[in-house]
N, C-alpha and C positions, 0 to 999 in steps of 0.2 A: 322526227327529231333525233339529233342525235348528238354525243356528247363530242366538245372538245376539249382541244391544252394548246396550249401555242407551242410550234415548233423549238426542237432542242436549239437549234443554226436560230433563233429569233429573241430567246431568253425572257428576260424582260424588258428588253424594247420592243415592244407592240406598239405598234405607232398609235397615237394619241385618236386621229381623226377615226381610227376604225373603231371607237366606240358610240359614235352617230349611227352606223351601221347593225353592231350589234348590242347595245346600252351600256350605259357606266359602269355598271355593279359587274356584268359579263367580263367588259373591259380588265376591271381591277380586278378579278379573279383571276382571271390570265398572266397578269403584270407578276399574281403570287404565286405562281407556276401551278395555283387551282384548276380542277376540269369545270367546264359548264355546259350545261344542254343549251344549247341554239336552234333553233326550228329558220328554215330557209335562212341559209347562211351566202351571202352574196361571193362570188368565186373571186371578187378582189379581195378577200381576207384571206384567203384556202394560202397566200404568201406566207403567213404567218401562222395558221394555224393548221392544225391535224386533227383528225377523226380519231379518238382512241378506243369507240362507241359506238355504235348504230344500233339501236333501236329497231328491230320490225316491224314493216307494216303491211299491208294487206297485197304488195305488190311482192311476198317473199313466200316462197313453200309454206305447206307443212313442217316437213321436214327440217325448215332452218328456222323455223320461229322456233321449235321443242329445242335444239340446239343452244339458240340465245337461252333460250328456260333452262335450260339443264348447264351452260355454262354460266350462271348466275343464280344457279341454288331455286330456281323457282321449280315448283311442284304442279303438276298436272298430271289430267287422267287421259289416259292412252287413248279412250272413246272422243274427247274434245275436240272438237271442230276450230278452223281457223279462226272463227270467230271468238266464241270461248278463249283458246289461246292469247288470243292478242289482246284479251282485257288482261290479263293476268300479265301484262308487258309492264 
């Protein structure tokens, strides 16, 4: 999953129909230049929107999941395994 915002070039014209796509409530948080988490975001919407976010998952190092953690203030212990790590996402 990973978070978006609609494009600065997009504003608040996100066209109407791409909330069938990603839901109303997503929709209208976008329209308020809000982020929202979308999980499988179809690449006809990547037009108007951007990634400001990504989320780890098990297809990412070590290395870059502690990164995510550490640029987001989470706390972990150096022994933790990816697994451990990525509940703590």
């Amino acid at each position: 999953m990973a978070t978006y915002k609609a494009k600065k070039t997009v504003g608040n014209a996100v066209p109407f129909w791409l909330s069938d796509l990603i839901g109303r409530d997503n929709h209208k948080k976008l329209i308020q230049r809000k982020s929202v988490e979308i999980d499988n975001v179809p690449k006809s919407a990547l037009e108007f929107i951007e990634v400001v976010d990504s989320k780890p998952t098990s297809s990412n190092t070590v290395a870059e999941i502690k990164a995510y953690l550490d640029s987001n203030s989470i706390s972990y212990s150096d022994s933790d395994n990816k697994t451990a790590l990525l509940a703590k996402v």
